[in-house]
Backbone as CSV, one residue per row, in Angstrom:
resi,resn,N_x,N_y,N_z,CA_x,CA_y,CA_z,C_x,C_y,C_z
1,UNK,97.769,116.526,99.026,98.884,116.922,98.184,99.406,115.710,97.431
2,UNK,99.362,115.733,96.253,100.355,114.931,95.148,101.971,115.089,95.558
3,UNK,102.659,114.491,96.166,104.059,114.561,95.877,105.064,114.025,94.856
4,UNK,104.622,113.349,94.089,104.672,112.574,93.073,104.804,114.370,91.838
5,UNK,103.411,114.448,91.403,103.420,115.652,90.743,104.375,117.087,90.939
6,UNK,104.633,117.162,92.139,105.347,118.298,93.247,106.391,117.779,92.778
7,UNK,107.310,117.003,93.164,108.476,116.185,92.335,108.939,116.708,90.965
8,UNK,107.814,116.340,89.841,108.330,116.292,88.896,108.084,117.840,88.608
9,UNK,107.411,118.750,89.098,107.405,120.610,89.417,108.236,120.830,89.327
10,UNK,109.295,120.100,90.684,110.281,121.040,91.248,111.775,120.500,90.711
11,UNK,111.723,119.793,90.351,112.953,119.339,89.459,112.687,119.646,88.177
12,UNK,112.071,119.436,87.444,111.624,120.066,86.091,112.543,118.962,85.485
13,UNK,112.180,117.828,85.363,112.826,116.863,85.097,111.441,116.285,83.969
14,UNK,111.899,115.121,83.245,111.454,114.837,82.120,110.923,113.103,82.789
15,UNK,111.852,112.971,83.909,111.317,111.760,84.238,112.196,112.252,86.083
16,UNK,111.464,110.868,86.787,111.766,111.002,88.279,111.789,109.612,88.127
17,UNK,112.527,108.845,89.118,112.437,107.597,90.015,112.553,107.563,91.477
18,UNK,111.593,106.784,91.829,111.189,106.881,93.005,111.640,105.420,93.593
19,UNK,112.031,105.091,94.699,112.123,104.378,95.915,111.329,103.920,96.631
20,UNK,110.466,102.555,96.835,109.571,102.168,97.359,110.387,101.383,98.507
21,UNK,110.414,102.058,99.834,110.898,100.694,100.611,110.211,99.831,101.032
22,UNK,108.788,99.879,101.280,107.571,98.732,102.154,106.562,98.899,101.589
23,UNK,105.545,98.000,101.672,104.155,98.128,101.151,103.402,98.817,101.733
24,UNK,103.509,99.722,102.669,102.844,100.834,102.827,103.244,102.593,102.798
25,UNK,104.310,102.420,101.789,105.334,103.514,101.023,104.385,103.268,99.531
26,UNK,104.823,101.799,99.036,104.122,101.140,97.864,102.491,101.521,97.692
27,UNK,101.426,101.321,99.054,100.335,101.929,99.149,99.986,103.165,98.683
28,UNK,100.897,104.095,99.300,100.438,105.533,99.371,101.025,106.050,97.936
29,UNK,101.885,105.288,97.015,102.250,105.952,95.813,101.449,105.596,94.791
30,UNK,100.623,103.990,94.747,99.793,103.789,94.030,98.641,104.914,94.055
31,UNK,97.993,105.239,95.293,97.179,106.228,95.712,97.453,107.410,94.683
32,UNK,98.780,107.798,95.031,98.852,109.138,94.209,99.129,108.819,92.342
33,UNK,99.462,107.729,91.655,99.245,107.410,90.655,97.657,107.252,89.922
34,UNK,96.665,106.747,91.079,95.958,106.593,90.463,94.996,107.753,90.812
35,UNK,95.300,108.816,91.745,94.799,110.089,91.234,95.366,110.926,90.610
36,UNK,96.185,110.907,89.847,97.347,111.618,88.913,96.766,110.589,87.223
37,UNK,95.377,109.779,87.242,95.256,108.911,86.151,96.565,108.956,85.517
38,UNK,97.868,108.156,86.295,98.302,107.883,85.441,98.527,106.441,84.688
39,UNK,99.184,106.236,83.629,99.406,105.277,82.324,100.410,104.458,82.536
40,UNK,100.582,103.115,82.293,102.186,103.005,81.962,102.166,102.980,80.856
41,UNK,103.579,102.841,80.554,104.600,103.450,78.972,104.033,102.997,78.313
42,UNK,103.322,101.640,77.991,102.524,101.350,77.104,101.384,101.834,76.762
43,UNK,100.591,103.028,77.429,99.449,103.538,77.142,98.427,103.375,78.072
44,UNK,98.254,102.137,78.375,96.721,101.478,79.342,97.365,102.095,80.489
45,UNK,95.960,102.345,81.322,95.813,103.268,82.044,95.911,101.933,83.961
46,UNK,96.778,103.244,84.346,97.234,102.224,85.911,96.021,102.281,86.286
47,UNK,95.717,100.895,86.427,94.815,100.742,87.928,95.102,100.415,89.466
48,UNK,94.254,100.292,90.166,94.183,99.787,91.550,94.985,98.311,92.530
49,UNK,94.447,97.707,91.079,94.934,96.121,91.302,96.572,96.062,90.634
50,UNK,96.863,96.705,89.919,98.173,96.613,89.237,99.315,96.565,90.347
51,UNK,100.518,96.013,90.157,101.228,95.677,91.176,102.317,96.691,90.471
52,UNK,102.828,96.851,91.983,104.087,98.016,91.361,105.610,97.588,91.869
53,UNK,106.424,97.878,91.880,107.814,97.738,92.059,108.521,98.671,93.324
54,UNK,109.260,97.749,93.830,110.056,98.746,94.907,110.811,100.391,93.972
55,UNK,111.058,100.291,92.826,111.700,100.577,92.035,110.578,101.182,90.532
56,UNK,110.298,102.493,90.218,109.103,103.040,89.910,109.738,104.340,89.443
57,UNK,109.754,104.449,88.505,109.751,105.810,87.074,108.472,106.966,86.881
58,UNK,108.399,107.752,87.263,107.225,108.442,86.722,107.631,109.792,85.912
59,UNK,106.996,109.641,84.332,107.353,110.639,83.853,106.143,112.116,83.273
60,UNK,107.331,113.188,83.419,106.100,114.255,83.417,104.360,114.109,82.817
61,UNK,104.611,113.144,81.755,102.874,112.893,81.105,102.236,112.230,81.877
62,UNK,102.761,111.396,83.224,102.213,110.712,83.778,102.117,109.433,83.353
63,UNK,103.113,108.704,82.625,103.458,107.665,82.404,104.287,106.817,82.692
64,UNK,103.865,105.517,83.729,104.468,104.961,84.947,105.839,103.790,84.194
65,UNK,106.776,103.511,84.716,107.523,102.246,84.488,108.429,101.747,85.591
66,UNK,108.819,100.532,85.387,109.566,99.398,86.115,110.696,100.137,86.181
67,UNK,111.813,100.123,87.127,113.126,100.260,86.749,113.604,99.132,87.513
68,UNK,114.387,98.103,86.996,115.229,97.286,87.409,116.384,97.399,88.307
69,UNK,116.682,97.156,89.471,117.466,96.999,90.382,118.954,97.142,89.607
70,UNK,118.877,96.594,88.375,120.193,97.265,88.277,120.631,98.202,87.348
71,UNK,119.498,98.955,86.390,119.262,100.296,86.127,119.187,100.767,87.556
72,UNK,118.787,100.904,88.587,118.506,101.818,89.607,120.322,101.781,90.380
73,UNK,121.115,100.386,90.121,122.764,101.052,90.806,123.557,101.600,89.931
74,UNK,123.049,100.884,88.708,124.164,102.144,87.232,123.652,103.591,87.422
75,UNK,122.565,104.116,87.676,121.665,105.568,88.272,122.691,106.070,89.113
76,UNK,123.234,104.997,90.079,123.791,105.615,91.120,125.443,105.542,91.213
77,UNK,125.829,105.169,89.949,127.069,105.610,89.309,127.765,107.120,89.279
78,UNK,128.657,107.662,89.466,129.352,108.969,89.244,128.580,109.367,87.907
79,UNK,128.713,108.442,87.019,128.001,109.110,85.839,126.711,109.270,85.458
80,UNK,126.306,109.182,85.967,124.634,109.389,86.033,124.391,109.829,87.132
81,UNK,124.778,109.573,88.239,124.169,110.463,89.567,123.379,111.394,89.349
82,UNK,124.055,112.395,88.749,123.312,113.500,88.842,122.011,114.557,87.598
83,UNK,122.424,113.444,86.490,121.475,113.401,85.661,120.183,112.347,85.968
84,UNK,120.021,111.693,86.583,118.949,110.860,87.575,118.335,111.245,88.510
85,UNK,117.268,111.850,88.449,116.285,112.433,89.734,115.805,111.087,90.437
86,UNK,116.461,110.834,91.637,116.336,109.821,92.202,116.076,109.718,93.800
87,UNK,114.154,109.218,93.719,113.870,110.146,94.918,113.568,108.769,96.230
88,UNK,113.852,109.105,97.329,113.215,108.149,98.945,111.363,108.568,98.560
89,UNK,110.839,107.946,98.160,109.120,108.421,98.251,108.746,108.452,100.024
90,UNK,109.404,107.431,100.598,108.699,107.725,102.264,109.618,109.018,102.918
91,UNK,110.550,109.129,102.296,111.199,110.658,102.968,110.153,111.437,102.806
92,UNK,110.097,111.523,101.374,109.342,112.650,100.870,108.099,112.573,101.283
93,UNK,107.330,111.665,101.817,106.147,111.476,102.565,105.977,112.097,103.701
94,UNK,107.221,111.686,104.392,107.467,112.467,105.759,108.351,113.472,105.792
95,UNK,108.410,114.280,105.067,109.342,115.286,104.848,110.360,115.636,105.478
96,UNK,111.449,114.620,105.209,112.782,114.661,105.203,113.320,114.292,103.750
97,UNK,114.513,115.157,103.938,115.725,115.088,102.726,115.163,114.080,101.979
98,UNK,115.109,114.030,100.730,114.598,112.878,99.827,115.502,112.491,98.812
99,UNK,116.110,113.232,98.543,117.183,113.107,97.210,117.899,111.954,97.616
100,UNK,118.369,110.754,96.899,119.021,109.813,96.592,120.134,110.308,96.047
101,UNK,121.618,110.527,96.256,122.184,110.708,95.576,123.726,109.839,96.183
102,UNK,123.479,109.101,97.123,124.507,107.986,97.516,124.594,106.517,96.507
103,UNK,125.698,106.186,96.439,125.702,104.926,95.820,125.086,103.749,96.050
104,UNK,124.394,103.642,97.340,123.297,102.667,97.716,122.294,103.215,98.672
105,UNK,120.973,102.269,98.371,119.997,102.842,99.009,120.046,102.415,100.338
């Protein structure tokens, strides 16, 4: 199963950010990026070796980006909260509650 793809299904969202807490959260999302061929924003296509961010955007075309630590606490502002699909990827791995919607991670 793609949860990554399932994500952006079930929110019907235009973009998702995801939560990497460890490098083997970080592992298993590259996995599903690079069977989802997806891109970053610039076009070229993610590979294997590409390094990713605790902090990771994926939008419906399948086009990957950075989000900066502090785009990711303005996200978690009253005003954006809830226009920000802002997901735990290892919750959602292990299927518990995933939604981010507290002011810190």
């Amino acid at each position: 199963m793609n949860y990554v793809e399932k994500v952006l299904q079930d929110h019907g969202s235009d973009s998702v950010w995801f939560y990497l807490k460890d490098e083997e959260t970080k592992k298993h999302f590259k996995d599903e990026l690079l069977s989802l061929k997806a891109r970053w924003a610039d076009g070229s296509l993610f590979e294997k070796s590409h390094n990713i961010s605790s902090f990771m955007a994926v939008h419906s075309d399948h086009r990957v980006a950075f989000i900066s630590i502090l785009c990711w606490k303005i996200a978690s502002t009253p005003k954006y909260r809830d226009s920000i699909v802002r997901i735990d990827y290892r919750k959602l791995i292990h299927q518990k509650t995933y939604l981010i919607n507290e002011s810190s991670i």
